[in-house]
Steps between C-alpha positions, in 0.01 A plus 500: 500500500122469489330607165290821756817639536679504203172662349558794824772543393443520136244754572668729744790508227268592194351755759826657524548548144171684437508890445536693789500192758717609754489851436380741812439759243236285249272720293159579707299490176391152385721396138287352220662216263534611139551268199838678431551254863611858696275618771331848493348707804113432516456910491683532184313579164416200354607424146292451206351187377625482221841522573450244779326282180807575306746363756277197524545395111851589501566278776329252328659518160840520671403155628404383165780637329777323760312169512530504109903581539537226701328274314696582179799486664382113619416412157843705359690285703630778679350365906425194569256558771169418369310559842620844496285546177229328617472653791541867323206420296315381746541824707418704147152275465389576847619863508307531163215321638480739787524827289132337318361451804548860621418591163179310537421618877538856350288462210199369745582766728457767217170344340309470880627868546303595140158281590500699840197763480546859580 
């Protein structure tokens, strides 16, 4: 088996597994990812940005707050896998890390919006 077709394969199989692949009777309306990880028609009101801020630091915190239960439970003596920690607060750092940035990319966004003239 050649490496091209175990990847067509792989992909026709992760196809199948998407929403609505398959279905005859698939939404006409385009969906729209949310941070929630749901899908939401593109005509539908669009929610607020703060609440779509608030999902973002909960998500984040939730990361924090499991990669610091692991990580007592490693040094408890309760699990013995240490990559699981590690790798739980390396996915907190970079989740963190990207919650700045957009922080950051909003913050710029805002201040060139207030230098504009009217």
């Amino acid at each position: 088996m050649s490496l091209i077709s175990s990847i067509g394969g792989l992909q026709s199989s992760l196809l199948n597994r998407l929403p609505g692949a398959g279905r005859i009777d698939a939404p006409a309306t385009p969906m729209l990812p949310r941070i929630d990880g749901t899908a939401s028609p593109a005509g539908a009101s669009p929610t607020n940005f703060s609440s779509v801020f608030d999902q973002l630091v909960s998500a984040v915190d939730a990361k924090q707050t499991e990669a610091q239960d692991i990580t007592r439970q490693v040094l408890m003596g309760q699990n013995d896998q240490l990559h699981q920690s590690v790798i739980a607060m390396q996915e907190a750092g970079v989740a963190f890390q990207l919650m700045v940035e957009v922080r950051n990319k909003l913050v710029d966004s805002y201040q060139e919006l207030m230098r504009m003239p009217v």
